[in-house]
C-alpha positions as CSV (number, residue, x, y, z in Angstrom):
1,X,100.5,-25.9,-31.9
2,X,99.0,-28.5,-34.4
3,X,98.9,-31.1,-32.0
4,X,97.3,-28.9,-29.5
5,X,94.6,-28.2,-31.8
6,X,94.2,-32.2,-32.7
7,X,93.9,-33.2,-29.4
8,X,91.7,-35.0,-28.1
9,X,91.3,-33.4,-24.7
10,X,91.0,-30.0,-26.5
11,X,88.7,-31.1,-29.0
12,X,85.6,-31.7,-27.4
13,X,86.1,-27.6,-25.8
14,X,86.9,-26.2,-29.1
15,X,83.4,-27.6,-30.6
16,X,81.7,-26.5,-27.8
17,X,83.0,-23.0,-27.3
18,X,80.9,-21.6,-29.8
19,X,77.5,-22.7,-28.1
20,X,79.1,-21.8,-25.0
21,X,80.1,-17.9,-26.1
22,X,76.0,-17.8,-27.8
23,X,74.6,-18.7,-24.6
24,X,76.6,-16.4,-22.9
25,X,76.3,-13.6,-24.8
26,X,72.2,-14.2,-25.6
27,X,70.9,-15.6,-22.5
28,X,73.3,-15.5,-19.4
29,X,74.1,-11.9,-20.1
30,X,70.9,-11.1,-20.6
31,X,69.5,-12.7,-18.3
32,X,71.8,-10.9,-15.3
33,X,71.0,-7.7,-17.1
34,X,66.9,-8.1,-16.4
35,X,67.5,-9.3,-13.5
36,X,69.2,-6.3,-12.1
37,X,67.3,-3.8,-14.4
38,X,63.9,-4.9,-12.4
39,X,65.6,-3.1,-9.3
40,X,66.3,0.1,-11.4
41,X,64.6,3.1,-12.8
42,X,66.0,3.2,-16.1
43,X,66.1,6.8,-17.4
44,X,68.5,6.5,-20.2
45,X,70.4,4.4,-22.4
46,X,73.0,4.7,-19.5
47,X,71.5,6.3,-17.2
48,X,69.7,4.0,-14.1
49,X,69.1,4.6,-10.8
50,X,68.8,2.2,-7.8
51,X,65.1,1.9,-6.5
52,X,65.0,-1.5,-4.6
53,X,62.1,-3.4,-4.7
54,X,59.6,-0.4,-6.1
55,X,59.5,-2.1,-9.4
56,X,57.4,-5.1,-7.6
57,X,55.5,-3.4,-5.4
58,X,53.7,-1.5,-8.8
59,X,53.9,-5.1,-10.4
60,X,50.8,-5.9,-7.7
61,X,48.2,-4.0,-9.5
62,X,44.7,-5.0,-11.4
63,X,46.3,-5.7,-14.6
64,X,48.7,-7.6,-13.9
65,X,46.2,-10.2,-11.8
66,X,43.9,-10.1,-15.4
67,X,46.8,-11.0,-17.2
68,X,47.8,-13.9,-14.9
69,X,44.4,-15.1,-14.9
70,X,44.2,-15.0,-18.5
71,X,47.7,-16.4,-19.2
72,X,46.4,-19.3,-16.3
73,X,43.1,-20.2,-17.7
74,X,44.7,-20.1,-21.3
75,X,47.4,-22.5,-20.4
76,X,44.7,-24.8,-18.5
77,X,42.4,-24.8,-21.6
78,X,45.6,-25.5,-24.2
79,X,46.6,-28.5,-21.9
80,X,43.2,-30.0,-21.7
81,X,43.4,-29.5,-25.5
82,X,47.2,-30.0,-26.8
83,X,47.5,-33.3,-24.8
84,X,44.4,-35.6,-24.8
85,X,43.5,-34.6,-28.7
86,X,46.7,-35.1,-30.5
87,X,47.7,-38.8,-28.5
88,X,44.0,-39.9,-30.3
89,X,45.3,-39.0,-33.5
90,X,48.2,-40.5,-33.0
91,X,47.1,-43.5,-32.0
92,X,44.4,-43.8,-35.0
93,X,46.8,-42.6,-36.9
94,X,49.6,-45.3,-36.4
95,X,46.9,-48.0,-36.7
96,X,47.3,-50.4,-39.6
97,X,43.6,-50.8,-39.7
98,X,43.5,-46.8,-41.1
99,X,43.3,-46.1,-44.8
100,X,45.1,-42.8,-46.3
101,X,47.2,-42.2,-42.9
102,X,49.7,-40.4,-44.9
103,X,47.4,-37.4,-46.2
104,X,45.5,-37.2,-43.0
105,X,49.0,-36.8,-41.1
106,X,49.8,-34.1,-44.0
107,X,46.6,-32.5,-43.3
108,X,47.0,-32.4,-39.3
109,X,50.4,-31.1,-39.4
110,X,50.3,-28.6,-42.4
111,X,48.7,-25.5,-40.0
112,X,52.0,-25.9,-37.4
113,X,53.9,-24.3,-41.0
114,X,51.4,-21.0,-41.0
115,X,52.4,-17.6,-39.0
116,X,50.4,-16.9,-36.2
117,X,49.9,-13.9,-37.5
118,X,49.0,-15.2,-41.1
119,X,46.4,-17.4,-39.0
120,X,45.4,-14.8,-36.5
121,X,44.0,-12.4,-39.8
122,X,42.1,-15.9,-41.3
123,X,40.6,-15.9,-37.6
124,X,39.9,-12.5,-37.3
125,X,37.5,-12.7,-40.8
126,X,36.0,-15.5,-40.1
127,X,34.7,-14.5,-36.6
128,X,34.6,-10.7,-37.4
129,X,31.9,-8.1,-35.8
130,X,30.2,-7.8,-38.7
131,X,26.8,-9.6,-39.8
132,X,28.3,-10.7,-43.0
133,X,31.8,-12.3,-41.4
134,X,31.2,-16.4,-41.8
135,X,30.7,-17.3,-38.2
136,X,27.9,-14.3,-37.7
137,X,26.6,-15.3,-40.9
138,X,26.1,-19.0,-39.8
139,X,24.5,-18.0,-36.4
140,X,22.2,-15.6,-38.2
141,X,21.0,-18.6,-40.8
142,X,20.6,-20.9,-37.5
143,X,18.4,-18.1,-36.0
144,X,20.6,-17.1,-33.4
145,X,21.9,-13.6,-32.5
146,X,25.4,-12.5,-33.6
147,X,28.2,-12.6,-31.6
148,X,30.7,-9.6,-30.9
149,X,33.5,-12.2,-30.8
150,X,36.5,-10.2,-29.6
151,X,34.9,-7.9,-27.2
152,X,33.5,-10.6,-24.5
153,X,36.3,-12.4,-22.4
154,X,34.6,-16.1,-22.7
155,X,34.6,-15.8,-26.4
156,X,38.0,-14.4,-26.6
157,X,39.2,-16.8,-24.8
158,X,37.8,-19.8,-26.7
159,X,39.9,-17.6,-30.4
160,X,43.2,-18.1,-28.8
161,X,42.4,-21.3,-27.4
162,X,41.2,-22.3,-31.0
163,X,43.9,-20.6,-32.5
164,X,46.4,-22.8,-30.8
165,X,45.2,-25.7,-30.8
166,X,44.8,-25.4,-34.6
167,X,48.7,-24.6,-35.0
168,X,49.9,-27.0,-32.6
169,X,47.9,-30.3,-32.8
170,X,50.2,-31.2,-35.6
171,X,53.0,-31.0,-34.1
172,X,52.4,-32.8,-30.8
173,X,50.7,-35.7,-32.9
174,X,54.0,-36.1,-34.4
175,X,55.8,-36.3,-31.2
176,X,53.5,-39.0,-29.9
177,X,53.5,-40.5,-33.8
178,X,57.4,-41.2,-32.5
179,X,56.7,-42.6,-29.3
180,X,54.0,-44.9,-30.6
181,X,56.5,-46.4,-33.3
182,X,58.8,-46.9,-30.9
183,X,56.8,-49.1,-28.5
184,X,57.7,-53.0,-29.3
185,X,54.4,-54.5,-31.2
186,X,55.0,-57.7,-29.2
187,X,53.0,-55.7,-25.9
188,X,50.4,-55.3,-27.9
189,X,50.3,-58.6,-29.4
190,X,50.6,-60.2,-25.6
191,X,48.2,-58.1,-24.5
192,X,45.6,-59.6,-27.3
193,X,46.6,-63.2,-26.7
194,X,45.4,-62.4,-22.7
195,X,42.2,-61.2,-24.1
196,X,42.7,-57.7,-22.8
197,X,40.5,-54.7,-25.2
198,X,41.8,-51.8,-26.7
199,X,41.1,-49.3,-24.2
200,X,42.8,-51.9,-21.4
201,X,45.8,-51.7,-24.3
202,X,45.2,-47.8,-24.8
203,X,45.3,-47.2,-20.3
204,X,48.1,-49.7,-19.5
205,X,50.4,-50.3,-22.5
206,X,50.3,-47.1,-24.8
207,X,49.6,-44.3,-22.0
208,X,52.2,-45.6,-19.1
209,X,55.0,-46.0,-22.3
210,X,53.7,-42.5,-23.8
211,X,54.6,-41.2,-20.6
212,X,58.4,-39.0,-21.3
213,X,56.2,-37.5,-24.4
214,X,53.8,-36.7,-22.8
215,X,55.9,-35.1,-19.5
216,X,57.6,-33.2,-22.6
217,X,54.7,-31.6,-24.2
218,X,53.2,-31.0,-21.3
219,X,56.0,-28.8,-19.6
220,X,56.6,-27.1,-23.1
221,X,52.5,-26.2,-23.1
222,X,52.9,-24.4,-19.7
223,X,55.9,-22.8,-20.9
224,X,53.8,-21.7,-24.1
225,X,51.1,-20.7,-22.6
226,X,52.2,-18.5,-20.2
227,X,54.7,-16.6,-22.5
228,X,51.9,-16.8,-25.2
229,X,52.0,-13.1,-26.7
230,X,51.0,-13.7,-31.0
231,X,47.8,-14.9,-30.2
232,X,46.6,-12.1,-28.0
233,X,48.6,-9.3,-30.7
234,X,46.5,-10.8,-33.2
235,X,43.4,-10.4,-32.0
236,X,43.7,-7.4,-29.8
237,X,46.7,-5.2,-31.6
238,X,44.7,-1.8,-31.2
239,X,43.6,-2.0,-27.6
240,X,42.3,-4.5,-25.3
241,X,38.9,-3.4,-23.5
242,X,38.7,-4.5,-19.9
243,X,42.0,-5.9,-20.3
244,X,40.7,-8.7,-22.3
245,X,43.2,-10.6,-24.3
246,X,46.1,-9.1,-21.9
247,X,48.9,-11.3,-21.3
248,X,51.6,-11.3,-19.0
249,X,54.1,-10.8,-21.9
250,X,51.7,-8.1,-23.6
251,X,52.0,-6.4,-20.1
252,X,56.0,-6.8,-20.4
253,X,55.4,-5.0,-24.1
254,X,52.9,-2.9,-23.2
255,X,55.3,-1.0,-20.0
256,X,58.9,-1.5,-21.7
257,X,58.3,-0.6,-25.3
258,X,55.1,1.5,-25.6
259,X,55.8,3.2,-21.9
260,X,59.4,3.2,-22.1
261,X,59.6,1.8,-18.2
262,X,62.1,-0.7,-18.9
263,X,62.4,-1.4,-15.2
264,X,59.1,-2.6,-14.8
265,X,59.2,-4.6,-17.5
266,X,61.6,-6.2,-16.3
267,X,59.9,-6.6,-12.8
268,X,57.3,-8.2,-15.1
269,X,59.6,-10.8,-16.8
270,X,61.6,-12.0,-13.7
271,X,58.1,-12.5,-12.3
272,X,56.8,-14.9,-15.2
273,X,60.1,-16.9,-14.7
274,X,59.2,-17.5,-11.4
275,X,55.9,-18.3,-11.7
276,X,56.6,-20.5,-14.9
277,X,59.9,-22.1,-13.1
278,X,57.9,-22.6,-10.0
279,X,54.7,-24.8,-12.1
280,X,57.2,-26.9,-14.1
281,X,59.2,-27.8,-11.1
282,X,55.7,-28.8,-9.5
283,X,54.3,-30.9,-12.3
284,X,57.6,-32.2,-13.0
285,X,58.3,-33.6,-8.9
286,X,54.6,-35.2,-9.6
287,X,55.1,-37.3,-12.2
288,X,58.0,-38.3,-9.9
289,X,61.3,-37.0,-12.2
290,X,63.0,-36.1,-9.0
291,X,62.7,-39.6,-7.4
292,X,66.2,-41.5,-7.2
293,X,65.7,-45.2,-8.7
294,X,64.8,-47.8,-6.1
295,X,62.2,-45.3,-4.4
């Protein structure tokens, strides 16, 4: 029995049992168990009846198409945000020419360490209803009107948007911090010697070689943005008028847990994994991941 357990062809399934028993038990399971909830009423704890395809047919309603257009337009906005902005720090950043790169690192990263939710409150008083929050109080001194912040959808909008980018700037920066450092300085120096500039350097050395990164962050963004749920909770946790602020995932909270139709919700969330599954797969097969090499 001891030299079962030491060897070497049993090994390498004995370390990974326990990752494979987790994802079992937390995500396969699971998984299955939505899967074939969305086709049930669920009356009970154990109690569920067969419905077919009813759960989807409700799923087509008016909410559900605000909250895919917010969850759509929010991911659009984060990308255009989360992608182009942190790859400009980083680059500055990881310049030799830039003085105090250390604290500026420190102080671009340090809001990926707060709680949305600790965030979402310093957000909510600082664009608050009231004449005397700071960003009404600003407008007013520039003698301009203020602003209801929460209850327009444009404005709205641009909180979560801001609110994210805030939190997760940081982090991306560090991720294309790591790329940068690992790109061989004698391109660049080349590069200089054939007289090419720094944005030639920046568009044909630093972006092509950025590139995994920057496949990476983008497919987690779209994953983030449509499952984004804090952010609207935050904002909106005592009602959302005209559905503004409601996300797909709010809907999922809003039918299983406050309505108790767990079927729905489920509808709900095999929908999003479509939707997010089918994106990815997209952006993914055009930056050409799927392409054998030699094509």
């Amino acid at each position: 029995m001891k030299n079962l357990f030491y060897s070497k062809t049993l090994a390498p399934y004995i370390f990974c049992t326990p990752f494979l028993l987790s994802f079992c038990i937390f995500f396969v399971y699971p998984a299955i168990t939505t899967f074939v909830m969305s086709f049930q009423e669920v009356i009970g704890l154990n109690n569920a009846r067969f419905i077919g395809l009813a759960n989807y047919k409700r799923l087509l309603n008016e909410h559900f198409y605000n909250a895919l257009q917010t969850n759509t337009i929010y991911t659009i906005c984060t990308v255009l945000v989360l992608i182009p902005i942190p790859v400009l720090f980083a680059v500055f950043l990881n310049s030799k020419r830039m003085k105090g790169t250390t604290f500026f690192r420190s102080a671009i990263f340090v809001p990926a360490l707060t709680s949305v939710i600790v965030a979402g409150v310093a957000f909510r008083l600082i664009f608050g209803e009231l004449d005397t929050a700071f960003m009404n109080s600003l407008l007013i001194q520039l003698g301009l009107p203020p602003q209801k912040w929460m209850m327009n959808y444009g404005t709205g909008m641009m909180l979560m948007v801001t609110l994210t980018a805030w939190r997760y700037i940081g982090i991306n920066m560090v991720y294309y911090l790591a790329g940068l450092q690992n790109i061989p300085e004698e391109l660049y120096e080349s590069a200089e010697m054939d007289g090419a500039g720094a944005f030639s350097t920046f568009w044909h050395i630093t972006l092509p070689l950025l590139k995994p990164i920057i496949i990476y962050t983008l497919t987690i963004a779209i994953f983030d943005g449509y499952r984004m749920f804090g952010e609207s909770f935050v904002f909106w946790n005592e009602g959302m008028p005209g559905d503004i602020g409601l996300t797909i995932v709010r809907y999922i909270y809003q039918q299983a847990f406050q309505r108790n139709d767990m079927g729905m919700g489920s509808a709900i969330g095999i929908t999003l994994l479509a939707i997010v599954l089918v994106i990815n797969l997209l952006q993914l097969k055009w930056f050409g991941l799927f392409k054998k090499e030699g094509d």
